[in-house]
C-alpha positions as CSV (number, residue, x, y, z in Angstrom):
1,X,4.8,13.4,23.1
2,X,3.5,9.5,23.0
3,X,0.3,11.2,24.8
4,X,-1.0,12.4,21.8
5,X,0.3,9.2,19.7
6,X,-2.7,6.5,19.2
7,X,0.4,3.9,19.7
8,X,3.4,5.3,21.4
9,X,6.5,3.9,22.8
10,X,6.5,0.8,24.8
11,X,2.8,-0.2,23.8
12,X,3.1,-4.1,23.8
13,X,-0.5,-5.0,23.2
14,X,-0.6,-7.6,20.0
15,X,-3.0,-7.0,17.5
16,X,-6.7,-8.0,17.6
17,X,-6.8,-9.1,13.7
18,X,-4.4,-9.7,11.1
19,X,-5.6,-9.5,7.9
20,X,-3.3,-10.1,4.8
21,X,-4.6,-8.8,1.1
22,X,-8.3,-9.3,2.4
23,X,-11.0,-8.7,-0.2
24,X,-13.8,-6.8,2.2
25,X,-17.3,-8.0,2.8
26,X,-19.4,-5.9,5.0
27,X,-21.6,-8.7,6.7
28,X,-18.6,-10.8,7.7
29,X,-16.5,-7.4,9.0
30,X,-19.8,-6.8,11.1
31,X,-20.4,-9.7,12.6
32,X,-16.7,-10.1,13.7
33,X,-14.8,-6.5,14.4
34,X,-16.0,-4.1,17.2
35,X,-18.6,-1.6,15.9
36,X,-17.6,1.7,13.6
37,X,-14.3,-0.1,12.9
38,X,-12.2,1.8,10.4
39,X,-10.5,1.4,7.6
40,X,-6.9,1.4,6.5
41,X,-7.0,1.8,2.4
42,X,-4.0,1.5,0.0
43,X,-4.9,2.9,-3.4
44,X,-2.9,3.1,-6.7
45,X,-3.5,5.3,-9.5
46,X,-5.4,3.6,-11.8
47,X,-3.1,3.6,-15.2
48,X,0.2,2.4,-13.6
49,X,-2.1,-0.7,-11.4
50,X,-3.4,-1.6,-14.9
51,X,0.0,-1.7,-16.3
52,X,1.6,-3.4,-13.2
53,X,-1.4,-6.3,-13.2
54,X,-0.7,-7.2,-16.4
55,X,2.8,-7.2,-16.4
56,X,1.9,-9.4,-13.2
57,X,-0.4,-12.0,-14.5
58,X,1.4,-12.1,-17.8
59,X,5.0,-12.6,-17.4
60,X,7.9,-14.4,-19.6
61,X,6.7,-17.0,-21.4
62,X,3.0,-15.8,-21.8
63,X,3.5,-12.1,-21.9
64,X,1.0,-9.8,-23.4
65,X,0.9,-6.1,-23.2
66,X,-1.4,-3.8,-21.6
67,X,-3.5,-2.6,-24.7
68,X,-3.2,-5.9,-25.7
69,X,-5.6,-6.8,-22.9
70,X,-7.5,-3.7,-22.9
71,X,-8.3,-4.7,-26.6
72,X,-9.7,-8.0,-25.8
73,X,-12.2,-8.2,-23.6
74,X,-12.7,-12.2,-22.7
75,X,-9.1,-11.3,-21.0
76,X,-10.4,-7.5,-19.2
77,X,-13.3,-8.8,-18.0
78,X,-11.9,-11.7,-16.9
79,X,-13.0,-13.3,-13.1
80,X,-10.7,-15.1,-11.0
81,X,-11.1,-16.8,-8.2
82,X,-8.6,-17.4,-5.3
83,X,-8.8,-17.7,-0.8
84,X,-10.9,-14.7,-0.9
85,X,-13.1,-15.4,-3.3
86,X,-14.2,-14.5,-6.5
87,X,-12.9,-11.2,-8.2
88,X,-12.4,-9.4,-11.5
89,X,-9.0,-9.5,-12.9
90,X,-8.5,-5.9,-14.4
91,X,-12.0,-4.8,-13.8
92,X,-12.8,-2.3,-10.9
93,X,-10.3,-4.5,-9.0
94,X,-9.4,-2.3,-6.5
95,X,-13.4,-0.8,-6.1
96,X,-14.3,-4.7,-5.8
97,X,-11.6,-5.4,-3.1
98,X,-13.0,-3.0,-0.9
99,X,-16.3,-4.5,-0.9
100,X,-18.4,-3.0,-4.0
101,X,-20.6,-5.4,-5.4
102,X,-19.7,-5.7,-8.8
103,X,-23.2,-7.0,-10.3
104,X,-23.8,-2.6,-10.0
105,X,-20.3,-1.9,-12.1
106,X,-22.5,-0.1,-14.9
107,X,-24.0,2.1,-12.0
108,X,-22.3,5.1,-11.7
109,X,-24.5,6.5,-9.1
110,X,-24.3,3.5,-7.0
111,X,-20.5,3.5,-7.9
112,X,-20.0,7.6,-6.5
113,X,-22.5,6.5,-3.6
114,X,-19.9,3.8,-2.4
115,X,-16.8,5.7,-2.7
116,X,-18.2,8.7,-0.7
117,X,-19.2,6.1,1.6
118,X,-14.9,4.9,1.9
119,X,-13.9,7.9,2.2
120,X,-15.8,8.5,5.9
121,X,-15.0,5.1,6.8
122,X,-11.5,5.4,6.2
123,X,-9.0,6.5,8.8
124,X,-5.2,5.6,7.4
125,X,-4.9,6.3,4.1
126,X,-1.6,5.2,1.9
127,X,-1.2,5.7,-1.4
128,X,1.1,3.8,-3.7
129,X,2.5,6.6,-5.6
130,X,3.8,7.9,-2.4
131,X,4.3,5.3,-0.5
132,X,7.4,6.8,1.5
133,X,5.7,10.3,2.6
134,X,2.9,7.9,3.7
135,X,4.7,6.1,6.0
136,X,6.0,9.0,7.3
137,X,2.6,10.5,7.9
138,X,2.1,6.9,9.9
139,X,5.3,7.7,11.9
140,X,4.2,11.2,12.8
141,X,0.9,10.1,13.8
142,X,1.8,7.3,15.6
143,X,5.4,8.3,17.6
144,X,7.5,5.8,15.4
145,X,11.3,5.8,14.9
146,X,12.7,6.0,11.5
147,X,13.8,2.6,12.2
148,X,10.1,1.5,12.8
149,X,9.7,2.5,9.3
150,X,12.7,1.4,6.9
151,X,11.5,-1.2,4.5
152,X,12.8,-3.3,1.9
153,X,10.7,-4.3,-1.7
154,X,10.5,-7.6,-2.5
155,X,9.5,-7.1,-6.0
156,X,9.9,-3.7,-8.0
157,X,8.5,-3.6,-11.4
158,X,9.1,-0.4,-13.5
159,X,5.8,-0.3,-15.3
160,X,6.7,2.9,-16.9
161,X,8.5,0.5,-19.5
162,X,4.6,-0.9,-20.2
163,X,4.0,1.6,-22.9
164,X,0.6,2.8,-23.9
165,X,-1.2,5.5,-26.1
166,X,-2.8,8.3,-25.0
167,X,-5.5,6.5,-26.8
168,X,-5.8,3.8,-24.7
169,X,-5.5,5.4,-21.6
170,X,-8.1,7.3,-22.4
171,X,-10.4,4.0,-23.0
172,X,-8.9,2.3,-20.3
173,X,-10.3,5.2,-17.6
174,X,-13.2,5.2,-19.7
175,X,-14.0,1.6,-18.7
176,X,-12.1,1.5,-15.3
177,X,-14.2,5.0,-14.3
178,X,-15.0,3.6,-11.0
179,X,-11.3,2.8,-9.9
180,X,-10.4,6.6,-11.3
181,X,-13.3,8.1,-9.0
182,X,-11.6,5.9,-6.6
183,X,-8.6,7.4,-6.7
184,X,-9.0,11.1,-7.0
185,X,-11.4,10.8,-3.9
186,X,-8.6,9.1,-1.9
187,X,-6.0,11.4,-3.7
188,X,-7.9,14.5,-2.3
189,X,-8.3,13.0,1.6
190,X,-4.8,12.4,1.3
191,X,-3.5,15.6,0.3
192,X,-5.9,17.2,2.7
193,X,-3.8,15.7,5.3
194,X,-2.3,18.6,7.5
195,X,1.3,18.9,6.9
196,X,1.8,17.4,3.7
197,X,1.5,20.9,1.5
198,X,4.7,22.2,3.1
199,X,8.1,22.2,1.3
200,X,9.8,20.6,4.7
201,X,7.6,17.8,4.5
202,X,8.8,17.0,1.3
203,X,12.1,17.5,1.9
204,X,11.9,15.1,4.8
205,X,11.0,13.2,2.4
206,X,13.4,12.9,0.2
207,X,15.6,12.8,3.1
208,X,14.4,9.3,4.1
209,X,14.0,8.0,0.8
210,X,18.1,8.3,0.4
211,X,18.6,7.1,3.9
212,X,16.2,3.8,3.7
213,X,18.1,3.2,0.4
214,X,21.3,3.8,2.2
215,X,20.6,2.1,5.2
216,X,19.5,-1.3,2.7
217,X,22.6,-0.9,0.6
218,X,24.9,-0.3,2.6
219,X,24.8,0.0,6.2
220,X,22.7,-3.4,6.8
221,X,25.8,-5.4,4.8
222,X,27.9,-3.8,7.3
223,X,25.7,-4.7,10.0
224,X,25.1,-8.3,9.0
225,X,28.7,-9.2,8.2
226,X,30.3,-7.5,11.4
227,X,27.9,-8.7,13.4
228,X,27.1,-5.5,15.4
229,X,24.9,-2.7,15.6
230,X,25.9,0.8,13.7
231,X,24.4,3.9,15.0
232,X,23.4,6.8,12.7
233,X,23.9,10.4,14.1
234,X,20.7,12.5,14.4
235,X,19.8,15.0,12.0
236,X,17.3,17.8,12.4
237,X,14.6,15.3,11.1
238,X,15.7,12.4,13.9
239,X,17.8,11.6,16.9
240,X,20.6,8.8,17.3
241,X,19.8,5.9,15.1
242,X,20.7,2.6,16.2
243,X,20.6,-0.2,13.2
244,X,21.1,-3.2,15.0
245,X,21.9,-6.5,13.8
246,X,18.0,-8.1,14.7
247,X,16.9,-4.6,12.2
248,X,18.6,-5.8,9.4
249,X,18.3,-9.7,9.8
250,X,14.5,-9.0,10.0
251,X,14.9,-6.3,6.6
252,X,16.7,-9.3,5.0
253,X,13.9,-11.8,5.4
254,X,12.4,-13.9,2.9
255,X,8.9,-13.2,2.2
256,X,7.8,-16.4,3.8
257,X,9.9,-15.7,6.5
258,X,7.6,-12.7,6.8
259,X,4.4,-14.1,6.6
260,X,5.2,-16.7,9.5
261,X,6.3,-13.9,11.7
262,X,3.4,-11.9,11.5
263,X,0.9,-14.5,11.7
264,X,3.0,-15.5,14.7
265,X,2.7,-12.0,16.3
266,X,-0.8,-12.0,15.4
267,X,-2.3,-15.3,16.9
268,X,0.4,-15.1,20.0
């Protein structure tokens, strides 16, 4: 089986870059990565990224509302600039984060020409609003264990609460029309994925989604105040499951705790 896995079992070989939230420039990528280098894209649908941003930059004291940014455009059009650089703060974000340059944002043409141009760079493709069928799609393609693949959210936000018209969502595709061509092309590669249009996948599914919220809940508690390993018996989507004590310390980690380890894996 690992033979037809890109990474399969027991492959220790660290990886070449680490890159964390990295706003893409072309010139920089080429100069440094090997040549035809590929792309791993995480999109969201446009309305619910909107609604999450703002509820992100404008929290508890200083909250505002969605339309209340759409409607004022000093605040939608708004640049910010951070370690990578300069970007729009609601504006073709996610189109500008993976390298269009935004002087062409009233260029459609130039706009359609750079998405089709993703689209064959990309080779892993996740989308937000199914985040937990894309990671199975990663373990499939790459011989992972479900325990490769459990996760735990730092932050969950229910934008769904962030209310908005029809009205304004109509404007707000309107002017974000770029990061909705975004998404329906990346939408369409993803559900051309083979596999994914068959009721056992999605069942599978919904399978793991109970289990990782299971596994976070309840059995890592277990784990962590016991002190000792619990094993899960196989199902006819996975064998034996063993949730050691070193899964669930590293599932309860701060975020900073995180970050260190990675970049520790990373440089060696």
């Amino acid at each position: 089986m690992s033979a037809d896995c890109f990474i399969g079992p027991g492959q220790v070989d660290r990886a070449d870059v680490l890159i964390h939230h990295a706003k893409y420039s072309k010139d920089i990528y080429d100069k440094y990565l090997v040549k035809d280098y590929k792309w791993i894209v995480p999109v969201r649908e446009p309305v619910t990224w909107f609604k999450s941003a703002v509820r992100y930059n404008y929290r508890f004291p200083n909250y505002k509302s969605p339309e209340e940014v759409l409607s004022d455009n000093a605040t939608l059009y708004q640049k910010t600039r951070g370690r990578v650089g300069e970007a729009a703060k609601f504006h073709l974000r996610q189109l500008e984060w993976l390298g269009f340059d935004y002087k062409l944002h009233d260029n459609i043409t130039a706009i359609r020409e750079y998405i089709a141009n993703i689209v064959e760079r990309m080779d892993i493709i996740i989308l937000n609003d199914h985040f937990d069928a894309s990671l199975l799609l990663l373990r499939k393609r790459f011989c992972w264990k479900y325990t490769d693949i459990f996760y735990k959210s730092f932050t969950v936000t229910n934008s769904s609460q962030e209310l908005m018209s029809q009205s304004a969502i109509t404007k707000l595709l309107s002017i974000n029309l770029g990061e909705q061509l975004l998404y329906e092309a990346i939408n369409k590669s993803w559900w051309d994925q083979s596999g994914v249009e068959k009721s056992t996948f999605w069942n599978e599914v919904s399978y793991f989604k109970r289990l990782n919220r299971q596994v976070n809940a309840d059995v890592c508690p277990q784990v962590l105040s016991s002190n000792a390993d619990y094993q899960i018996e196989a199902t006819e989507y996975h064998n034996d499951l063993l949730v050691s004590v070193e899964l669930c310390t590293a599932l309860n980690m701060k975020m900073s705790e995180v970050k260190k380890v990675l970049m520790n894996y990373a440089l060696g």
